[in-house]
mmCIF file of the N, C-alpha and C atoms, coordinates in Angstrom:
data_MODEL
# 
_entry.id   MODEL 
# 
loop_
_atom_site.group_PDB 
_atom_site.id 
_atom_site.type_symbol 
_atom_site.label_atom_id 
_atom_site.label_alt_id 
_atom_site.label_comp_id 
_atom_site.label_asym_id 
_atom_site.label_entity_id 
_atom_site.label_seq_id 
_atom_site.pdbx_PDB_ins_code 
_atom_site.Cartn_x 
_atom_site.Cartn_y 
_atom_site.Cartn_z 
_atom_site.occupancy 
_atom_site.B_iso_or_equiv 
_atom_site.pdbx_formal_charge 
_atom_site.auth_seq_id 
_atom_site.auth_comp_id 
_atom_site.auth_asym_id 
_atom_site.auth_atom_id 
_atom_site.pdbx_PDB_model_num 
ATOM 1   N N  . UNK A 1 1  ? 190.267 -165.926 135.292 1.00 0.00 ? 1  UNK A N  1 
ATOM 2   C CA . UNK A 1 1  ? 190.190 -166.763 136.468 1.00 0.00 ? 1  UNK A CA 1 
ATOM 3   C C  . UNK A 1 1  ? 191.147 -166.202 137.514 1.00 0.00 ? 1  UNK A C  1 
ATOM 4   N N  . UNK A 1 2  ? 190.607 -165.777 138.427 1.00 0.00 ? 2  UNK A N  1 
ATOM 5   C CA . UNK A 1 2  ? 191.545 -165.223 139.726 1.00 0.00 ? 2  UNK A CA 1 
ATOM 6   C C  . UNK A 1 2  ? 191.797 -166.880 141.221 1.00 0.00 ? 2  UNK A C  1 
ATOM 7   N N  . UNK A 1 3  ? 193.029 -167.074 140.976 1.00 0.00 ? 3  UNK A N  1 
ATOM 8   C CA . UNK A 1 3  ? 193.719 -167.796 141.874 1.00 0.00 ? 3  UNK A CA 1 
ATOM 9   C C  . UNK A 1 3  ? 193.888 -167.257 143.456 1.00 0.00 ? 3  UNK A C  1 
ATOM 10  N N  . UNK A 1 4  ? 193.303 -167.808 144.313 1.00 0.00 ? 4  UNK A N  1 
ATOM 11  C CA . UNK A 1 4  ? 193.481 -167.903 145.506 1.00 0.00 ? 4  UNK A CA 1 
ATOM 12  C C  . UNK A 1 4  ? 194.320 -168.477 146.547 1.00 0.00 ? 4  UNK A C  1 
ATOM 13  N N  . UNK A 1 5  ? 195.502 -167.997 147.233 1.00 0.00 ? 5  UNK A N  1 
ATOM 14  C CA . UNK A 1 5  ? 195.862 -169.145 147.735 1.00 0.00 ? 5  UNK A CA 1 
ATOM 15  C C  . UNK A 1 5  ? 195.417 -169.294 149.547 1.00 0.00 ? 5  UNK A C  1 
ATOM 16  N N  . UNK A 1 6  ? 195.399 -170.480 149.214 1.00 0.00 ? 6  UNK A N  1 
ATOM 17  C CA . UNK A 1 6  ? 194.999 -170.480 151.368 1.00 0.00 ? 6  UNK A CA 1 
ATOM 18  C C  . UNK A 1 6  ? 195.840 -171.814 151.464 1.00 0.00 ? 6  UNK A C  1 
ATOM 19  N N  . UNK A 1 7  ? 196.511 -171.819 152.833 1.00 0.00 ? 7  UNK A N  1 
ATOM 20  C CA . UNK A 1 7  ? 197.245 -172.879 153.438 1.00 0.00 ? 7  UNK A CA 1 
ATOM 21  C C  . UNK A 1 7  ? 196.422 -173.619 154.571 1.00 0.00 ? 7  UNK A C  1 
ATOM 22  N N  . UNK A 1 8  ? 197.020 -174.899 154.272 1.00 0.00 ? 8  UNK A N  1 
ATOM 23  C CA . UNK A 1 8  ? 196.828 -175.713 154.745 1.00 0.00 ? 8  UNK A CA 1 
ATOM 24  C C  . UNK A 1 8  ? 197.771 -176.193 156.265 1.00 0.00 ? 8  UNK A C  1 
ATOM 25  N N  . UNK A 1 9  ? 197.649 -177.293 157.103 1.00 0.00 ? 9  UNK A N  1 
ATOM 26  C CA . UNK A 1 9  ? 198.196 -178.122 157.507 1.00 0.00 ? 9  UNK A CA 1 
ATOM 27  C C  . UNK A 1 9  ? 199.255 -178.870 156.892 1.00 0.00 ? 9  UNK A C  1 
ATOM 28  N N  . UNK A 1 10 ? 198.583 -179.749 155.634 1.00 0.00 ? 10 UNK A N  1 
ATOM 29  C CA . UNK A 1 10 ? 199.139 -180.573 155.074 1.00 0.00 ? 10 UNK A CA 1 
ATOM 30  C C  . UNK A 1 10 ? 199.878 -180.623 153.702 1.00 0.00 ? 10 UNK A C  1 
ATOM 31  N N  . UNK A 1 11 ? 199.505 -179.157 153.527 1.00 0.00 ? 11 UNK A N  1 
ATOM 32  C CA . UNK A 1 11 ? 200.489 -178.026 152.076 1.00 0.00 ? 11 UNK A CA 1 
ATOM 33  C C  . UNK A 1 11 ? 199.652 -177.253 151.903 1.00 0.00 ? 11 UNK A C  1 
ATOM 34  N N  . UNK A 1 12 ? 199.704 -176.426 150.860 1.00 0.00 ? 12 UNK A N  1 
ATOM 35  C CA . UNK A 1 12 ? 198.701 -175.102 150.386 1.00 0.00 ? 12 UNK A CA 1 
ATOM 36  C C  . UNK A 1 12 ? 198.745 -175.855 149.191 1.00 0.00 ? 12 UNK A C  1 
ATOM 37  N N  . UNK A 1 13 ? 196.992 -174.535 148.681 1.00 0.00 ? 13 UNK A N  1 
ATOM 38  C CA . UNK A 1 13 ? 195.977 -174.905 147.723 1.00 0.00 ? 13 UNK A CA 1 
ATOM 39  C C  . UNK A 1 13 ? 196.258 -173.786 146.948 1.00 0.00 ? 13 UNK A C  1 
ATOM 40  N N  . UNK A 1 14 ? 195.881 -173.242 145.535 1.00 0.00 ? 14 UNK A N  1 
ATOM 41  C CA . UNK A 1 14 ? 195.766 -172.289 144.838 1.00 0.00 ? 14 UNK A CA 1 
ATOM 42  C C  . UNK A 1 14 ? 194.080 -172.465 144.225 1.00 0.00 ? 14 UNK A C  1 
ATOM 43  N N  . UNK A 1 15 ? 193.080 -171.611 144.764 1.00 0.00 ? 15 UNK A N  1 
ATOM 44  C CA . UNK A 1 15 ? 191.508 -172.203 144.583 1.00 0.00 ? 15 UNK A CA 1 
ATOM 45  C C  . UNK A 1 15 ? 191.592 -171.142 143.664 1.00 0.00 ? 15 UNK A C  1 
ATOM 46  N N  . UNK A 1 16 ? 190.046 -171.325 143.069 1.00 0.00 ? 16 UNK A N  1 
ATOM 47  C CA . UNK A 1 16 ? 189.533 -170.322 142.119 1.00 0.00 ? 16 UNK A CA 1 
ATOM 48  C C  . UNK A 1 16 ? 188.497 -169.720 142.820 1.00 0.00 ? 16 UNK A C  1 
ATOM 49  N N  . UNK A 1 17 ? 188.885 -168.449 143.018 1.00 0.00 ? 17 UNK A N  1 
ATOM 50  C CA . UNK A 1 17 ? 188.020 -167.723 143.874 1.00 0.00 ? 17 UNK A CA 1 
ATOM 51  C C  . UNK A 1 17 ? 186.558 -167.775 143.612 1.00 0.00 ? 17 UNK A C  1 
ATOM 52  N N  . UNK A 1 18 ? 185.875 -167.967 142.395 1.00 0.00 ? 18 UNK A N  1 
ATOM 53  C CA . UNK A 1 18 ? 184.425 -168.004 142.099 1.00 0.00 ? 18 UNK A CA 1 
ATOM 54  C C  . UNK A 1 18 ? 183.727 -169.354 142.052 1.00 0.00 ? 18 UNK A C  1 
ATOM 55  N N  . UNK A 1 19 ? 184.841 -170.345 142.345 1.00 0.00 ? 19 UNK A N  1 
ATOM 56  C CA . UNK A 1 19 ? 184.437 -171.368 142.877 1.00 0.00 ? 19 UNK A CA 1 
ATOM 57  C C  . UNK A 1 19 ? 183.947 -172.144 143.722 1.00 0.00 ? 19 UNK A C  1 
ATOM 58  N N  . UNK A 1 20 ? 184.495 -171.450 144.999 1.00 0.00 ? 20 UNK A N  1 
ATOM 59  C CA . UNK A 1 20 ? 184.214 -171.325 146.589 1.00 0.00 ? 20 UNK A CA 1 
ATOM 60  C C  . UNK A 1 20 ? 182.317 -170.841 146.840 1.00 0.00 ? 20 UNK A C  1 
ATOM 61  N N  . UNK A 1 21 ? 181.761 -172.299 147.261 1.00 0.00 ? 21 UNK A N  1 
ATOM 62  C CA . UNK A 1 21 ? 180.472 -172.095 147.723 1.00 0.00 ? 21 UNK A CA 1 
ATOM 63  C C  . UNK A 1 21 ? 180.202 -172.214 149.039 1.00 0.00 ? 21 UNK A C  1 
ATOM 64  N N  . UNK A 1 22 ? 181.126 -172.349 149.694 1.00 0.00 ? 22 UNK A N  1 
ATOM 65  C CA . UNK A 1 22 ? 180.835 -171.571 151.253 1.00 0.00 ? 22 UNK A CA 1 
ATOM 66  C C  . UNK A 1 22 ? 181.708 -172.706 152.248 1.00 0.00 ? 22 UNK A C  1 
ATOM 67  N N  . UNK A 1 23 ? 181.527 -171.656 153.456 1.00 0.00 ? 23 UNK A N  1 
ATOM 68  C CA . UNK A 1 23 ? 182.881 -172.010 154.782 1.00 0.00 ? 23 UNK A CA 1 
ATOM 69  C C  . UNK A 1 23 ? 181.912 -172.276 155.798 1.00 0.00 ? 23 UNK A C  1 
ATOM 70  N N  . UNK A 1 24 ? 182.690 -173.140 156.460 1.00 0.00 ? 24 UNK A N  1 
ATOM 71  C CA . UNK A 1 24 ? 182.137 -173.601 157.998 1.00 0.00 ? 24 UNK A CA 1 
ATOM 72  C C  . UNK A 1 24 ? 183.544 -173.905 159.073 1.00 0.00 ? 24 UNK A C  1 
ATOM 73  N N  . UNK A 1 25 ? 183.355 -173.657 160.084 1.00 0.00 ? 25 UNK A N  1 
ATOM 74  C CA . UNK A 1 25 ? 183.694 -174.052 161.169 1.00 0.00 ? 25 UNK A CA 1 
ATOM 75  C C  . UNK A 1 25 ? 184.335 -175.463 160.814 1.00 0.00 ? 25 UNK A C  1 
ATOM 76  N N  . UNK A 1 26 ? 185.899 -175.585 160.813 1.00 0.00 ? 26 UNK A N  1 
ATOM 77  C CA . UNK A 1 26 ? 186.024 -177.065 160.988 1.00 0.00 ? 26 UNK A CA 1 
ATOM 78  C C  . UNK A 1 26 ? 186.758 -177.414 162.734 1.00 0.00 ? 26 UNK A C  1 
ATOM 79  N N  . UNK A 1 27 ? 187.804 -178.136 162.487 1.00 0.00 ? 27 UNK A N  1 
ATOM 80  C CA . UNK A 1 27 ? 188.659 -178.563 163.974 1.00 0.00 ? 27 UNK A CA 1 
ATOM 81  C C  . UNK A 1 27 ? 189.938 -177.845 163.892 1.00 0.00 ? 27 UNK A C  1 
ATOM 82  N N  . UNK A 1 28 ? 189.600 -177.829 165.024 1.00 0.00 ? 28 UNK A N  1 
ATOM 83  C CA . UNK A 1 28 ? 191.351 -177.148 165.986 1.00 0.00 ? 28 UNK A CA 1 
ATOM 84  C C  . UNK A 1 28 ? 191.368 -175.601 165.237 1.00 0.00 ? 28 UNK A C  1 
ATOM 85  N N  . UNK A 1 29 ? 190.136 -174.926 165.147 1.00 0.00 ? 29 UNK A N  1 
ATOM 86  C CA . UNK A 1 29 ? 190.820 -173.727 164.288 1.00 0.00 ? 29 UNK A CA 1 
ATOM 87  C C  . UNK A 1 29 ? 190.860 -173.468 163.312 1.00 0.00 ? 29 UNK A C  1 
ATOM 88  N N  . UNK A 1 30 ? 190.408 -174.320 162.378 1.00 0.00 ? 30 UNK A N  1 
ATOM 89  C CA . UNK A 1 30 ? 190.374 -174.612 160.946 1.00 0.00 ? 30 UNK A CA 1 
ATOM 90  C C  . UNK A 1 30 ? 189.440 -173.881 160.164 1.00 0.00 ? 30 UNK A C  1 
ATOM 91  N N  . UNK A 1 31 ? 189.295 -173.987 159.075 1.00 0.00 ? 31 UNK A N  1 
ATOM 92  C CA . UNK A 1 31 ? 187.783 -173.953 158.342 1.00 0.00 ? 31 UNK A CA 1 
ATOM 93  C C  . UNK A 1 31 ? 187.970 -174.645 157.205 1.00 0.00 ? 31 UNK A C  1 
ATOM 94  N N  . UNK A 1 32 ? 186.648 -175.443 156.803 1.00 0.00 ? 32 UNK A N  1 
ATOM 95  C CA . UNK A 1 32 ? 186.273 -176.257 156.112 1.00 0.00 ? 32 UNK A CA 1 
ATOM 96  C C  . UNK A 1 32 ? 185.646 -175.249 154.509 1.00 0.00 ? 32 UNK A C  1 
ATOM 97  N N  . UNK A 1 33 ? 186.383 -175.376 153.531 1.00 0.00 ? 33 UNK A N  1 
ATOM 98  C CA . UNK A 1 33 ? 186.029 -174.490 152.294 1.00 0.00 ? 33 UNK A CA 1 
ATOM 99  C C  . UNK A 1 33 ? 184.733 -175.166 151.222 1.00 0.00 ? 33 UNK A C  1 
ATOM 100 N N  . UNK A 1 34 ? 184.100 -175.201 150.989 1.00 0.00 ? 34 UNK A N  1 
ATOM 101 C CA . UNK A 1 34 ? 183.025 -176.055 150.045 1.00 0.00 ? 34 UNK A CA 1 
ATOM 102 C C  . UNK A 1 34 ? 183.489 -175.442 148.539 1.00 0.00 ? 34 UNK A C  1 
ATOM 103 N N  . UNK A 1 35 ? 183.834 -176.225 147.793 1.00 0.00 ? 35 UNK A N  1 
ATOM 104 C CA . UNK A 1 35 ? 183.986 -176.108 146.428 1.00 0.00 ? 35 UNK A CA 1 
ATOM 105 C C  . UNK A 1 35 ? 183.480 -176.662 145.657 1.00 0.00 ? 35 UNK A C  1 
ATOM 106 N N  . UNK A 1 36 ? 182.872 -175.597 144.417 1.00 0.00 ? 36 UNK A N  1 
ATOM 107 C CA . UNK A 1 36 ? 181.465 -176.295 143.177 1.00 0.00 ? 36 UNK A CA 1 
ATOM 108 C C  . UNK A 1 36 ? 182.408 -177.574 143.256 1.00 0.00 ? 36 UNK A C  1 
ATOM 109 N N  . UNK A 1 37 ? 181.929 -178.471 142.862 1.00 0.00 ? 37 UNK A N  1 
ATOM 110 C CA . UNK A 1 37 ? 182.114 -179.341 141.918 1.00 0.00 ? 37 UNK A CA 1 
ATOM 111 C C  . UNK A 1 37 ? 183.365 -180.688 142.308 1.00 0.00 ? 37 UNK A C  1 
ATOM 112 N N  . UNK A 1 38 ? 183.643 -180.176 143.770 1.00 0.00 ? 38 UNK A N  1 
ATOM 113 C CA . UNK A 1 38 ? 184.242 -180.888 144.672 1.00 0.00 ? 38 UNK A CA 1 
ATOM 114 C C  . UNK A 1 38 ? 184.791 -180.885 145.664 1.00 0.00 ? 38 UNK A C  1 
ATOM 115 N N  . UNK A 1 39 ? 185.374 -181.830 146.213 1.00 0.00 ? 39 UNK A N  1 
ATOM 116 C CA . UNK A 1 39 ? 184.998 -181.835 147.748 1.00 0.00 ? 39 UNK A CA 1 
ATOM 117 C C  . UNK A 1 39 ? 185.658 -180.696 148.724 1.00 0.00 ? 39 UNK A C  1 
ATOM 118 N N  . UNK A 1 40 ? 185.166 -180.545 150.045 1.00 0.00 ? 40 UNK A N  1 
ATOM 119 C CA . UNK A 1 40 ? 185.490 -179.443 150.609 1.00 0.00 ? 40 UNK A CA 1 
ATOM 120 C C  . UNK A 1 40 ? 187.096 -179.591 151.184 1.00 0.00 ? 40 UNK A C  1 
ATOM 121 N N  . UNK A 1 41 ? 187.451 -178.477 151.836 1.00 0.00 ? 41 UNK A N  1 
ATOM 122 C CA . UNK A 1 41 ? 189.192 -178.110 152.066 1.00 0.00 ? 41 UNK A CA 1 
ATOM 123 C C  . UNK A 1 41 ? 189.354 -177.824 153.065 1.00 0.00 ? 41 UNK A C  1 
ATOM 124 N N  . UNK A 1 42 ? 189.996 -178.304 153.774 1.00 0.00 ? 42 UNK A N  1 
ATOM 125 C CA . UNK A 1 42 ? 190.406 -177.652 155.253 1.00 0.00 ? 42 UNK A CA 1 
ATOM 126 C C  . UNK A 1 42 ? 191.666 -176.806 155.984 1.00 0.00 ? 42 UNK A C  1 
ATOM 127 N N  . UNK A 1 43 ? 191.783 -175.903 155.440 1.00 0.00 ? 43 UNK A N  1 
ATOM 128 C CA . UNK A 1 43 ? 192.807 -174.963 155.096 1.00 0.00 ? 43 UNK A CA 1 
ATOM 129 C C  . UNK A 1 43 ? 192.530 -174.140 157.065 1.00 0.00 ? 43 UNK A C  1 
ATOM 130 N N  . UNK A 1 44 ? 193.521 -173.845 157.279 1.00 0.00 ? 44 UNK A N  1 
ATOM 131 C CA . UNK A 1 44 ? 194.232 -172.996 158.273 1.00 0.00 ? 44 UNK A CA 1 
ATOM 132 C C  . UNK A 1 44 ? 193.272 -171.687 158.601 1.00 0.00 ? 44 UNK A C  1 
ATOM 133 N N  . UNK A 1 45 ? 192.951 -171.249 159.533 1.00 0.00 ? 45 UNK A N  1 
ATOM 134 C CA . UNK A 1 45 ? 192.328 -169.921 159.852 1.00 0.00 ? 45 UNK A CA 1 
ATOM 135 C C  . UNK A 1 45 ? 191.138 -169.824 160.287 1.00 0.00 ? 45 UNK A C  1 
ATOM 136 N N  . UNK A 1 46 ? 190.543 -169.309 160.892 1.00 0.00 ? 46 UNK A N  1 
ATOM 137 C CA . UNK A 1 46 ? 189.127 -168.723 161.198 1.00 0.00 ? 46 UNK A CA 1 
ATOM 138 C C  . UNK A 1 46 ? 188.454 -168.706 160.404 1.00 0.00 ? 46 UNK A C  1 
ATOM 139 N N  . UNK A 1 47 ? 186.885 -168.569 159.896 1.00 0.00 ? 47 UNK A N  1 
ATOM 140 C CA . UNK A 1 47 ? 186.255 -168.466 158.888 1.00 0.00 ? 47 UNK A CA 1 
ATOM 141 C C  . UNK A 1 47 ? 186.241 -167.032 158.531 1.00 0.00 ? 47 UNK A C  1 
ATOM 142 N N  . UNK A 1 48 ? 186.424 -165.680 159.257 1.00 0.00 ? 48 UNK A N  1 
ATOM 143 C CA . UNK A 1 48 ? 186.724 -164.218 158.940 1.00 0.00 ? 48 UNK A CA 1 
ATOM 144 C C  . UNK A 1 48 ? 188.108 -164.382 158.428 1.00 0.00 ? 48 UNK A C  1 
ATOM 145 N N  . UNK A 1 49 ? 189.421 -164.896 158.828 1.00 0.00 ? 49 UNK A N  1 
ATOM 146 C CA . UNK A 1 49 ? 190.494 -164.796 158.218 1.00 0.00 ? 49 UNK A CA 1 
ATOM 147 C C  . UNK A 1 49 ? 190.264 -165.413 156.652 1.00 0.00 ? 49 UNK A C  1 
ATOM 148 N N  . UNK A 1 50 ? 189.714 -166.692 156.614 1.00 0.00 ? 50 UNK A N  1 
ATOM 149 C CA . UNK A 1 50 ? 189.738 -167.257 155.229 1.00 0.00 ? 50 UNK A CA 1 
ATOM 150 C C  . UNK A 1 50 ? 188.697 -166.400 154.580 1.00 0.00 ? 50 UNK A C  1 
ATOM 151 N N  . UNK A 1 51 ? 187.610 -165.792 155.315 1.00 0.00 ? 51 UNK A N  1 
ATOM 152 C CA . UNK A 1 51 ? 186.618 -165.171 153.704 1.00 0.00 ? 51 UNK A CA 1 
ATOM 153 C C  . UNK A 1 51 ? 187.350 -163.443 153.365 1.00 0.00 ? 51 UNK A C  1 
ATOM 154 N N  . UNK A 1 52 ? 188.534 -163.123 154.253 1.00 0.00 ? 52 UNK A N  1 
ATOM 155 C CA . UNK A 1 52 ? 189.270 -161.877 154.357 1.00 0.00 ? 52 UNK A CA 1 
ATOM 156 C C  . UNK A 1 52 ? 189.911 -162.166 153.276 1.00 0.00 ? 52 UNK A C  1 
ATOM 157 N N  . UNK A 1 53 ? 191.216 -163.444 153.462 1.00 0.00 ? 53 UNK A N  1 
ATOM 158 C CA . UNK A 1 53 ? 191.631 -163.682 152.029 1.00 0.00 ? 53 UNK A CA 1 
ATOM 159 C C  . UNK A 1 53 ? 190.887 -163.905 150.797 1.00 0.00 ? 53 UNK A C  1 
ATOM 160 N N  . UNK A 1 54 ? 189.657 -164.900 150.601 1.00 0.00 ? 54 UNK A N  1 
ATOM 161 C CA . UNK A 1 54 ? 188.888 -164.881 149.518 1.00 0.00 ? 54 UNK A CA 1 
ATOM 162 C C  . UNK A 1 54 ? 188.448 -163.377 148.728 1.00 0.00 ? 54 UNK A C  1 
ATOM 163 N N  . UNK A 1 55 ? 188.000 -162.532 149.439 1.00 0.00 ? 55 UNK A N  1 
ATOM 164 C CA . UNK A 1 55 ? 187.416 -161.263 149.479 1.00 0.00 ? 55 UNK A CA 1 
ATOM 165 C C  . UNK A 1 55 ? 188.378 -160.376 148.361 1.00 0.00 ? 55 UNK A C  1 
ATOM 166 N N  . UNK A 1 56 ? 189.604 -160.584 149.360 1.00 0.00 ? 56 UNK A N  1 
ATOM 167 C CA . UNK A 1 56 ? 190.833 -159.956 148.739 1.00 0.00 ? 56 UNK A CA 1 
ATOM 168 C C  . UNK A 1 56 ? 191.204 -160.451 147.562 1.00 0.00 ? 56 UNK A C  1 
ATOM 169 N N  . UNK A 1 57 ? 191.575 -161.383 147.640 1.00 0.00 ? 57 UNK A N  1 
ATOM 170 C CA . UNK A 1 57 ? 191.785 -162.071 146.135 1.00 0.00 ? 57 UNK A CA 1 
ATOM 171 C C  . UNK A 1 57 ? 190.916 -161.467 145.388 1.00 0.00 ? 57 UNK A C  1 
# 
């Protein structure tokens, strides 16, 4: 299992990278993360910055 981390606003997350079923556009800059099996995340960055980190991980 490879750990991801992406920050937040309101603290940082450590995701599981093969978990992540897809990004959208959220507010102020944000992006909204969709994760199997529950609910989505709104972590800090552009949707190219956050799928740059996912990628990498």
């Amino acid at each position: 299992m490879k750990f991801i981390p992406l920050h937040s606003r309101g603290g940082n997350y450590l995701i599981v990278a093969s978990n992540v079923a897809w990004l959208r556009t959220g507010e102020n800059g944000q992006t909204m993360v969709g994760i199997v099996g529950s609910s989505p995340l709104l972590v800090t960055g552009s949707i190219e910055e956050v799928a740059e980190i996912i990628l990498k991980g």
